[in-house]
HTML snippet that shows the backbone in 3Dmol.js (N, CA, C, O; Angstrom):
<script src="https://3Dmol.org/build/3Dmol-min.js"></script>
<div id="view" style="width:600px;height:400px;position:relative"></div>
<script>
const pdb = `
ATOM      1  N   UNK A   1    -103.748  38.492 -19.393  1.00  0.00           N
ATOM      2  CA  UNK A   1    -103.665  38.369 -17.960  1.00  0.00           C
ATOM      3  C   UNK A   1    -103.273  39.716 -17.379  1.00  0.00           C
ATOM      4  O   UNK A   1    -102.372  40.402 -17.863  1.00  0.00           O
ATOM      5  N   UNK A   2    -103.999  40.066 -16.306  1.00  0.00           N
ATOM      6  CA  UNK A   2    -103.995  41.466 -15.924  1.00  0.00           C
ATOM      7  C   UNK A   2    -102.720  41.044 -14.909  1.00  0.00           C
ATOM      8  O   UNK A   2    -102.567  39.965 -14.335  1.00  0.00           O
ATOM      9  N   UNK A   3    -101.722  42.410 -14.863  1.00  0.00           N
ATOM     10  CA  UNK A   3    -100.590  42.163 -14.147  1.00  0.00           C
ATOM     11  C   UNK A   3    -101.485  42.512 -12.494  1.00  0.00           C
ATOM     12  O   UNK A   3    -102.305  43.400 -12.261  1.00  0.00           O
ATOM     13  N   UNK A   4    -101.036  41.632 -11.731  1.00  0.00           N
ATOM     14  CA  UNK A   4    -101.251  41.884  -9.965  1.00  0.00           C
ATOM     15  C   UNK A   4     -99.613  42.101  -9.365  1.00  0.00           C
ATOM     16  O   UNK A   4     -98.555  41.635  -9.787  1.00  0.00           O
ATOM     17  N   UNK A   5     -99.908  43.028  -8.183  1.00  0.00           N
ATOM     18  CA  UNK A   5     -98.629  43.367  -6.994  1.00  0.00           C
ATOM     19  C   UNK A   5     -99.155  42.446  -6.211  1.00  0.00           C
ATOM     20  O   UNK A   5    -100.164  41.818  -6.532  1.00  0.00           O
ATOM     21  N   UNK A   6     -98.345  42.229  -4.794  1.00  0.00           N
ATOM     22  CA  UNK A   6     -98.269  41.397  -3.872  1.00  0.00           C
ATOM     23  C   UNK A   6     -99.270  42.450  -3.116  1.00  0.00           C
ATOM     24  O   UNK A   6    -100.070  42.000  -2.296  1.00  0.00           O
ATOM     25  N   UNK A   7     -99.227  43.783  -3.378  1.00  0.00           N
ATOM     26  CA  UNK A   7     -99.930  44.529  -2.192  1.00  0.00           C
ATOM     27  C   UNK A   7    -101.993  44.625  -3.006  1.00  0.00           C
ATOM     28  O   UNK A   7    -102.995  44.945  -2.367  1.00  0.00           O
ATOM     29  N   UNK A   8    -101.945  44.351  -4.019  1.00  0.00           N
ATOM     30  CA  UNK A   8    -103.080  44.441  -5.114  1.00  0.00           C
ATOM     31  C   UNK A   8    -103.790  43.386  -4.440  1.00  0.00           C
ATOM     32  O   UNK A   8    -105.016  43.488  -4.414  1.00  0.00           O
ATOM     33  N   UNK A   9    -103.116  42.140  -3.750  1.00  0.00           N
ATOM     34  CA  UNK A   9    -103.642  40.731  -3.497  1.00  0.00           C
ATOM     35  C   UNK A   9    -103.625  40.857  -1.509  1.00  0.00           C
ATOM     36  O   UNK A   9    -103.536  39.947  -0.684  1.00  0.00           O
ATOM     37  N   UNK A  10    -103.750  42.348  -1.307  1.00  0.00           N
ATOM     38  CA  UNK A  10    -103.492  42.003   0.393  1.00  0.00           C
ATOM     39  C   UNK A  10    -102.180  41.265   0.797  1.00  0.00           C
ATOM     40  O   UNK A  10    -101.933  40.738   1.882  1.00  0.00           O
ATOM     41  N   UNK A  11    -101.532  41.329  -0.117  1.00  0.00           N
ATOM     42  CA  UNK A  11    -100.419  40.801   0.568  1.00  0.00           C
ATOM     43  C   UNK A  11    -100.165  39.407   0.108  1.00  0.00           C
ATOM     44  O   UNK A  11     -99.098  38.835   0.327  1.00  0.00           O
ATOM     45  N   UNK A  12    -101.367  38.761  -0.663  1.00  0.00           N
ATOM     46  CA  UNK A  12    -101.202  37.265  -1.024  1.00  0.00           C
ATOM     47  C   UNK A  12    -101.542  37.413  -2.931  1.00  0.00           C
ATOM     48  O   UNK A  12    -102.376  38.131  -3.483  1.00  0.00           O
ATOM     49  N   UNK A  13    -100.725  36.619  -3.443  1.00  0.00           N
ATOM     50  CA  UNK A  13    -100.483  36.330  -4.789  1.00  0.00           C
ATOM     51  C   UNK A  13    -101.785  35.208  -4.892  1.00  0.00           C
ATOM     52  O   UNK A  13    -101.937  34.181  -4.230  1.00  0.00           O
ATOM     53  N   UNK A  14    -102.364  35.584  -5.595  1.00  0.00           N
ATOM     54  CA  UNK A  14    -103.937  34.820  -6.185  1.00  0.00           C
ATOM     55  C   UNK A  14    -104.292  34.892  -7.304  1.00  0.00           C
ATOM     56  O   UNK A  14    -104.114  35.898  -7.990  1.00  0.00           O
ATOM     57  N   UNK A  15    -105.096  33.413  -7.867  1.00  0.00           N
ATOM     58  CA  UNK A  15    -105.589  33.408  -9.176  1.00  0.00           C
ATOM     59  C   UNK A  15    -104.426  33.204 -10.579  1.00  0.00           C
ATOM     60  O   UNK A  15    -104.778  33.254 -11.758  1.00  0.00           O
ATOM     61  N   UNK A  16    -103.541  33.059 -10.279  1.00  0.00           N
ATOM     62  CA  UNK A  16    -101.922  32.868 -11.114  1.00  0.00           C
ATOM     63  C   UNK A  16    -102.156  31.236 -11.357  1.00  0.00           C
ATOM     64  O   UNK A  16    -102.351  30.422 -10.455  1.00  0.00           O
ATOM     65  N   UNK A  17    -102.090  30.940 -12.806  1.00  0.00           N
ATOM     66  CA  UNK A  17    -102.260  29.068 -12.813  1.00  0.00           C
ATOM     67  C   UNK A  17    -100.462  28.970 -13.130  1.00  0.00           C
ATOM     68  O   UNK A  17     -99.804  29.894 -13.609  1.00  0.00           O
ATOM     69  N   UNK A  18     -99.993  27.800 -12.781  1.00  0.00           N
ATOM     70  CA  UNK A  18     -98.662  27.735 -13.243  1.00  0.00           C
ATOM     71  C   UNK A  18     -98.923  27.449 -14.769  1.00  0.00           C
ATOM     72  O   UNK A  18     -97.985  27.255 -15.542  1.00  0.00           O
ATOM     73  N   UNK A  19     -99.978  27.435 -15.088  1.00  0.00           N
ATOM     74  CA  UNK A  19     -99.647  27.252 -17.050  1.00  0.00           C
ATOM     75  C   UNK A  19     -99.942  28.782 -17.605  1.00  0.00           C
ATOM     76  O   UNK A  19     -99.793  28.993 -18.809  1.00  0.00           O
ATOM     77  N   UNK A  20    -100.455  30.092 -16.523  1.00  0.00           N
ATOM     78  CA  UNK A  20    -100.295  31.087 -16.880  1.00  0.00           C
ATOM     79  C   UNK A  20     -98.909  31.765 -16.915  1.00  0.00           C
ATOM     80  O   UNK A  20     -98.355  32.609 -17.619  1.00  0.00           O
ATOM     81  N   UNK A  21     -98.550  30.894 -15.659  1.00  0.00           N
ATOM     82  CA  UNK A  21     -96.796  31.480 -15.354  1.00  0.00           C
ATOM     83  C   UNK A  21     -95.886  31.251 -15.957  1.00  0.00           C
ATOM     84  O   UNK A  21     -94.818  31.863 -15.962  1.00  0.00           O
ATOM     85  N   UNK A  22     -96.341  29.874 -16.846  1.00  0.00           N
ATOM     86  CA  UNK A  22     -95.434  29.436 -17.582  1.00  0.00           C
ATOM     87  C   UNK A  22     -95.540  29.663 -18.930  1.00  0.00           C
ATOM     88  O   UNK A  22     -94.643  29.081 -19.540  1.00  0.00           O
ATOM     89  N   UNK A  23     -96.340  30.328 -19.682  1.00  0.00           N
ATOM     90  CA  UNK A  23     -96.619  31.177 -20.845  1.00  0.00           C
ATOM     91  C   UNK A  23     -95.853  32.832 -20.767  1.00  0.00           C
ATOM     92  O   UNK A  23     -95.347  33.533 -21.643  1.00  0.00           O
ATOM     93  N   UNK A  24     -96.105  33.077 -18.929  1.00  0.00           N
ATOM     94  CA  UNK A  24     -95.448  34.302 -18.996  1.00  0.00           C
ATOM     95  C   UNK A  24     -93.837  34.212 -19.445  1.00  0.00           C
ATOM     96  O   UNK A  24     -93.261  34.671 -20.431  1.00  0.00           O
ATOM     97  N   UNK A  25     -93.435  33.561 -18.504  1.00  0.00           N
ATOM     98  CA  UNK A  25     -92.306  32.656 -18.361  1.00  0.00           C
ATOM     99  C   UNK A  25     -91.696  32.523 -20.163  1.00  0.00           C
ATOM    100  O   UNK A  25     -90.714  33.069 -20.666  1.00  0.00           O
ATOM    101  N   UNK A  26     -92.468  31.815 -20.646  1.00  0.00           N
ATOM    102  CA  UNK A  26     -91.832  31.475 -21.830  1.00  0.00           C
ATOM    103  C   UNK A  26     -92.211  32.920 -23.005  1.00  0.00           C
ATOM    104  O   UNK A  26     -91.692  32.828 -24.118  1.00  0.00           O
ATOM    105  N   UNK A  27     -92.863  33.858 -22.790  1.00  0.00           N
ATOM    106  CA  UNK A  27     -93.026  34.871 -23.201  1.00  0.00           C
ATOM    107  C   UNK A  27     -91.419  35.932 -22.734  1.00  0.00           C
ATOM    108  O   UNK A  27     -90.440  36.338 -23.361  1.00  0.00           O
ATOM    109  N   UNK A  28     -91.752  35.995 -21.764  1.00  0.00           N
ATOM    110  CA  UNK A  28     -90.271  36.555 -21.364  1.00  0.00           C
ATOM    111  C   UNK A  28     -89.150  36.200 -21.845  1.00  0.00           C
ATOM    112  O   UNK A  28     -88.334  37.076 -22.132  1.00  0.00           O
ATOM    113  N   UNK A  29     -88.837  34.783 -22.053  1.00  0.00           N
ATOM    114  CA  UNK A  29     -87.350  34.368 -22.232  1.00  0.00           C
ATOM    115  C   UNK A  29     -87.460  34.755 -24.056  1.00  0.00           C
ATOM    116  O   UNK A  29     -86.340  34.952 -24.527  1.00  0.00           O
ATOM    117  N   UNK A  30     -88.415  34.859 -24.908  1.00  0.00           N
ATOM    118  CA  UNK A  30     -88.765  34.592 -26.131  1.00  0.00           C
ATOM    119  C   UNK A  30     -88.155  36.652 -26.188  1.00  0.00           C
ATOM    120  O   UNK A  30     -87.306  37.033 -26.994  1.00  0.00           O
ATOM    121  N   UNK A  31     -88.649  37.338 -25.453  1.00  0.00           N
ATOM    122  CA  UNK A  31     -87.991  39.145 -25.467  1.00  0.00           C
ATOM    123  C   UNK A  31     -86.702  39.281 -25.367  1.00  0.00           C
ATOM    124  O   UNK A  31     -86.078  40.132 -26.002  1.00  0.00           O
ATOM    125  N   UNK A  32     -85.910  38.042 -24.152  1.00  0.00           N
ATOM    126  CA  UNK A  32     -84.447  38.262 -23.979  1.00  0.00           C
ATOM    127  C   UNK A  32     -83.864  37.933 -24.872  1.00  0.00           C
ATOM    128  O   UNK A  32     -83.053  38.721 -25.358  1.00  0.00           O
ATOM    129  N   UNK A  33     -84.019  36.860 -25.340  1.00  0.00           N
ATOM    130  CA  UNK A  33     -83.340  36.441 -26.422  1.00  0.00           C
ATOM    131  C   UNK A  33     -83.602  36.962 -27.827  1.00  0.00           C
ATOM    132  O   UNK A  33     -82.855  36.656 -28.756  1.00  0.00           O
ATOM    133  N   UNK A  34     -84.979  37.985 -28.029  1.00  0.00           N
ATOM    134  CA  UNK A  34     -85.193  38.979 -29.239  1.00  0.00           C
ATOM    135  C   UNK A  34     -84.027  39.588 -29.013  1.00  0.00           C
ATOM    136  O   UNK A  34     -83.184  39.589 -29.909  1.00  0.00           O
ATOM    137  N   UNK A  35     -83.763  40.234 -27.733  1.00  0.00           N
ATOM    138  CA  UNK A  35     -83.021  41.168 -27.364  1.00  0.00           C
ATOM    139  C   UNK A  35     -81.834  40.930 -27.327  1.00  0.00           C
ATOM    140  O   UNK A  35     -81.225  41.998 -27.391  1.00  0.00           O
ATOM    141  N   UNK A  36     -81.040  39.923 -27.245  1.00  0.00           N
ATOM    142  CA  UNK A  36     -79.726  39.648 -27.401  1.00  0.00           C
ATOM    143  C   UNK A  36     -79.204  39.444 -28.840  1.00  0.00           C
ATOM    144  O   UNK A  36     -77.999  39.600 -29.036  1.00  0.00           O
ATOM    145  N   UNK A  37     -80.242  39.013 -30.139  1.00  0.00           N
ATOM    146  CA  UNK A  37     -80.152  38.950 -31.059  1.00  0.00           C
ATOM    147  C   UNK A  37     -80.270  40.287 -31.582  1.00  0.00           C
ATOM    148  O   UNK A  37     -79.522  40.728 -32.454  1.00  0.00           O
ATOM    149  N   UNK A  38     -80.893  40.715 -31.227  1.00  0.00           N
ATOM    150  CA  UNK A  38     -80.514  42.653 -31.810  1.00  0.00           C
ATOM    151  C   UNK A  38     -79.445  43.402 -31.374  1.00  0.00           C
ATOM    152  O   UNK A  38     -78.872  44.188 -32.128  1.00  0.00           O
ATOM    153  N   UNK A  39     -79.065  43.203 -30.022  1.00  0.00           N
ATOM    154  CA  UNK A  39     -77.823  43.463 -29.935  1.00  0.00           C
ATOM    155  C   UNK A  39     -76.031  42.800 -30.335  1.00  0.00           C
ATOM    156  O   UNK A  39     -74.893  43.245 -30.183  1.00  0.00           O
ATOM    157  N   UNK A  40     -76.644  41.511 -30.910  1.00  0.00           N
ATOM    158  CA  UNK A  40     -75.506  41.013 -31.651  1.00  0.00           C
ATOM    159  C   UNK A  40     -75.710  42.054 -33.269  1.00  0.00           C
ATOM    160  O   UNK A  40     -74.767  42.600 -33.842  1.00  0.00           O
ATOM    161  N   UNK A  41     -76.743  42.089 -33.591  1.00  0.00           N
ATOM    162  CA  UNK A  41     -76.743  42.651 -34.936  1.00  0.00           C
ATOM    163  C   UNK A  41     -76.011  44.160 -34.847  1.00  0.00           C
ATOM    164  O   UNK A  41     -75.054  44.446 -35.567  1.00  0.00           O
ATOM    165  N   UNK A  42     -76.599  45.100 -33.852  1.00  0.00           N
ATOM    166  CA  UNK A  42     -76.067  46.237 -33.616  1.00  0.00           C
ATOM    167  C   UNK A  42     -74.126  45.697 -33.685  1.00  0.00           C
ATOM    168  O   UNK A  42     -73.176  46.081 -34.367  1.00  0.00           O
ATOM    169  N   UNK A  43     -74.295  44.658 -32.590  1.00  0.00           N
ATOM    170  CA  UNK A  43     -72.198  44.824 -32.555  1.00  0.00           C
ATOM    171  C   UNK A  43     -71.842  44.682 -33.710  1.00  0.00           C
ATOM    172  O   UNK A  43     -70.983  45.433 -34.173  1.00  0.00           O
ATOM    173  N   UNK A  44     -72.426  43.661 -34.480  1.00  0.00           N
ATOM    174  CA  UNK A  44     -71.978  43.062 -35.529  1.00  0.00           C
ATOM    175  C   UNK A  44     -71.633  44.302 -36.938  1.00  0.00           C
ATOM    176  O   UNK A  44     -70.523  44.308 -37.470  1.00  0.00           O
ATOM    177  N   UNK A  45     -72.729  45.255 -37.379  1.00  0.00           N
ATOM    178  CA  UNK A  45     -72.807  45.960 -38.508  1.00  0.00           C
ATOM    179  C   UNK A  45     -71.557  46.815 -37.735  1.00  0.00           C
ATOM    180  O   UNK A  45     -70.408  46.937 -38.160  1.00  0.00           O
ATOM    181  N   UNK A  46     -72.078  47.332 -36.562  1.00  0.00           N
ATOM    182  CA  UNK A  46     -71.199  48.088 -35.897  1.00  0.00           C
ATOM    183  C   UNK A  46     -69.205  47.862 -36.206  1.00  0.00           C
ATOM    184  O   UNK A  46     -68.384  48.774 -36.307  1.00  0.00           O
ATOM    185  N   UNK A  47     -69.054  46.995 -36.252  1.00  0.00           N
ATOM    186  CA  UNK A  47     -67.752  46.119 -36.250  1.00  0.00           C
ATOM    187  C   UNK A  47     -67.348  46.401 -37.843  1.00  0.00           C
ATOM    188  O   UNK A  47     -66.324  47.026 -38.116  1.00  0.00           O
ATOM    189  N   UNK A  48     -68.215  45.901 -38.835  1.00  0.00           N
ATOM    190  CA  UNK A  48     -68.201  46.111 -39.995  1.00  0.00           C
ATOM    191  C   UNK A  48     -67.985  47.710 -40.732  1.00  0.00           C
ATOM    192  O   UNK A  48     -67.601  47.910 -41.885  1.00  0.00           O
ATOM    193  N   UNK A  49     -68.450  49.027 -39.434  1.00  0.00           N
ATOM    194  CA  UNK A  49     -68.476  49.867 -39.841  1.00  0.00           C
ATOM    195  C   UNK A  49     -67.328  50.665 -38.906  1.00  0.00           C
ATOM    196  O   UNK A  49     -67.476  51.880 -39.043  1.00  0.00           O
ATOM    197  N   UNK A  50     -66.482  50.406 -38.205  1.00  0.00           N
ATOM    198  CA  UNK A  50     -65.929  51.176 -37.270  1.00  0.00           C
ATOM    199  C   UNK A  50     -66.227  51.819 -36.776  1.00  0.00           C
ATOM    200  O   UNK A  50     -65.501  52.794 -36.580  1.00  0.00           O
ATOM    201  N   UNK A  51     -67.951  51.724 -36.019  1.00  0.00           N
ATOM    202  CA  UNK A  51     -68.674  52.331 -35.408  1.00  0.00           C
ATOM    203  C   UNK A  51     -68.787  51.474 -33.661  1.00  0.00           C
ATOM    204  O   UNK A  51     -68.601  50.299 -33.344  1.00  0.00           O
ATOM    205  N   UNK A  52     -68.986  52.108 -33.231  1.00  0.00           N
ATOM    206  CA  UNK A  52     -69.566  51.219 -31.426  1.00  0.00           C
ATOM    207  C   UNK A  52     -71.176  51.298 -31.847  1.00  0.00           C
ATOM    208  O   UNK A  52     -71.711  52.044 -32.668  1.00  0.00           O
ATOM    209  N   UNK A  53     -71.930  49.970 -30.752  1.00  0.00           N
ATOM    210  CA  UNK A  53     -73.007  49.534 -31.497  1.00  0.00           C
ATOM    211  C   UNK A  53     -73.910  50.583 -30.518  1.00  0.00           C
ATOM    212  O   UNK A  53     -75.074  50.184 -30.539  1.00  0.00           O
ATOM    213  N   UNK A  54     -73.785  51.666 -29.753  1.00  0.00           N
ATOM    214  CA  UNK A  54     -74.857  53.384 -29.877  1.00  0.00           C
ATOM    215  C   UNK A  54     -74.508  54.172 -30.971  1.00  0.00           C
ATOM    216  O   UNK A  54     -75.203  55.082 -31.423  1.00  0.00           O
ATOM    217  N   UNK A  55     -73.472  53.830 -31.374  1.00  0.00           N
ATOM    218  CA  UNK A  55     -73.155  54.449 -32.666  1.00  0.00           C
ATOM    219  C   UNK A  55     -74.247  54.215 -33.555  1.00  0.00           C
ATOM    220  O   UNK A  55     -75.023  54.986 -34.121  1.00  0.00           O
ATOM    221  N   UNK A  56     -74.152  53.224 -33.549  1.00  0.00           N
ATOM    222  CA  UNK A  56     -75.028  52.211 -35.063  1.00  0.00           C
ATOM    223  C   UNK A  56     -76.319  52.183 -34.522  1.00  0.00           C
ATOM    224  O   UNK A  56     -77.119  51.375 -34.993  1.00  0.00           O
ATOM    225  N   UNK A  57     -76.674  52.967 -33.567  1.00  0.00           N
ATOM    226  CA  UNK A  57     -78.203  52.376 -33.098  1.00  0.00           C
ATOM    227  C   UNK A  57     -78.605  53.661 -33.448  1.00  0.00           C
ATOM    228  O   UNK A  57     -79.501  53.768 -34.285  1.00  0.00           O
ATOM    229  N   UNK A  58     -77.889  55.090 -32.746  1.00  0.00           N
ATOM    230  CA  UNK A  58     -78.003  56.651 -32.831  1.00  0.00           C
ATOM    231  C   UNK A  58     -77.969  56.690 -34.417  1.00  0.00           C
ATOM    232  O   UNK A  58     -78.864  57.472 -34.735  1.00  0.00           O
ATOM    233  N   UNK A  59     -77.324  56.188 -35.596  1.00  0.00           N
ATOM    234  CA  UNK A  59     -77.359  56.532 -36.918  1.00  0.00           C
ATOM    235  C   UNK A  59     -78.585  56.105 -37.626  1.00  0.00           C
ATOM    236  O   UNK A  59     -79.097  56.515 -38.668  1.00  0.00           O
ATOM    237  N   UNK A  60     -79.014  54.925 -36.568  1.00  0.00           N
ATOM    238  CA  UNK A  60     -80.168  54.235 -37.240  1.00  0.00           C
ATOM    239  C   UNK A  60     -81.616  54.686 -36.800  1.00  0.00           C
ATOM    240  O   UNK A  60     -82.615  54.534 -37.503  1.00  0.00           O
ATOM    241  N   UNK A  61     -81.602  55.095 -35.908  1.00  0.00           N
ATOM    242  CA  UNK A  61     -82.406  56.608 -35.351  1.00  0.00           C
ATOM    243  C   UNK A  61     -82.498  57.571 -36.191  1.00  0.00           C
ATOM    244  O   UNK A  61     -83.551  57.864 -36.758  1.00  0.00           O
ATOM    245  N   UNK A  62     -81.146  58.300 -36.395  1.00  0.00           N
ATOM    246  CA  UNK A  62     -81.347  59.541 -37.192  1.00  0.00           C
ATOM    247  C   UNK A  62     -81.353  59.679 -38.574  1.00  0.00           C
ATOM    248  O   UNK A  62     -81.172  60.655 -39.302  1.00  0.00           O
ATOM    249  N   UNK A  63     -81.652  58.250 -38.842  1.00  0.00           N
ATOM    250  CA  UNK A  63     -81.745  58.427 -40.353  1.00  0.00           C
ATOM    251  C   UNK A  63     -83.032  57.776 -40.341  1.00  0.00           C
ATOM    252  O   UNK A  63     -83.199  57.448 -41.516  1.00  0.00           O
ATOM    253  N   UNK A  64     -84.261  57.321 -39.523  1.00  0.00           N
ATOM    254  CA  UNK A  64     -85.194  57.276 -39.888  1.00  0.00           C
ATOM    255  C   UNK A  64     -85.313  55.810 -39.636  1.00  0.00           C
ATOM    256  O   UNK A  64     -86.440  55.400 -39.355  1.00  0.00           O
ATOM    257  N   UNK A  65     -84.565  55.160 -39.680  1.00  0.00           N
ATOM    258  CA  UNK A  65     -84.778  53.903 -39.393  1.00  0.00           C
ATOM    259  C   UNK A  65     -85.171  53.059 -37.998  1.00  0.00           C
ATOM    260  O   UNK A  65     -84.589  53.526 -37.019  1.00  0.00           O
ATOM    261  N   UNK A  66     -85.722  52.330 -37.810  1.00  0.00           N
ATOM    262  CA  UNK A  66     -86.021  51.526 -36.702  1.00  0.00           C
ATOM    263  C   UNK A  66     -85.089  50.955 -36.036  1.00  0.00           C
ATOM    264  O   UNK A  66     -84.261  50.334 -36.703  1.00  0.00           O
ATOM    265  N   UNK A  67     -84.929  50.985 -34.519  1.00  0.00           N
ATOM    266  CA  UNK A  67     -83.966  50.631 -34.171  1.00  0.00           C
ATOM    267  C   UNK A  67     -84.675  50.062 -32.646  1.00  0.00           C
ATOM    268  O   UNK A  67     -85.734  50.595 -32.315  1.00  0.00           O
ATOM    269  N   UNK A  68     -84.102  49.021 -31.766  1.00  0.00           N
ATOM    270  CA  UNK A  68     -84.259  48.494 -30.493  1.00  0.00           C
ATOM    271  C   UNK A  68     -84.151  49.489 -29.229  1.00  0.00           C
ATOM    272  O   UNK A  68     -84.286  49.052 -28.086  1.00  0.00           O
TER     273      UNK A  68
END
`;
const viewer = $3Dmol.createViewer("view");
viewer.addModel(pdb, "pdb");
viewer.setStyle({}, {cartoon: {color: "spectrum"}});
viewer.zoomTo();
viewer.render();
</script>
């Protein structure tokens, strides 16, 4: 689904089904909650290491590893 602005549509929102909105919808909440689960992991190792979790994110960066 191609993203539209309010100004893309003249001013009017068109062509949006609520079962598109609601895929977006449930697509979105499915990232926040990726995202809150990676940042428990960051606090968590973080805690384990007497590090703060940019600590543990910056080490996991500079050592090559993948990080959020």
């Amino acid at each position: 689904m191609a993203v539209r602005t309010v100004a893309d549509c003249g001013g009017k929102v068109t062509g949006t089904t609520a079962t598109e909105m609601g895929a977006d919808l449930t697509f979105a909440t499915a990232l926040v909650r990726m995202s809150h689960v990676v940042q428990y992991v960051f606090a968590d190792v973080s805690r384990e290491y007497g590090v703060t979790p940019q600590q543990a994110q910056l080490l996991c960066m500079l050592t090559g590893g993948r990080s959020a």
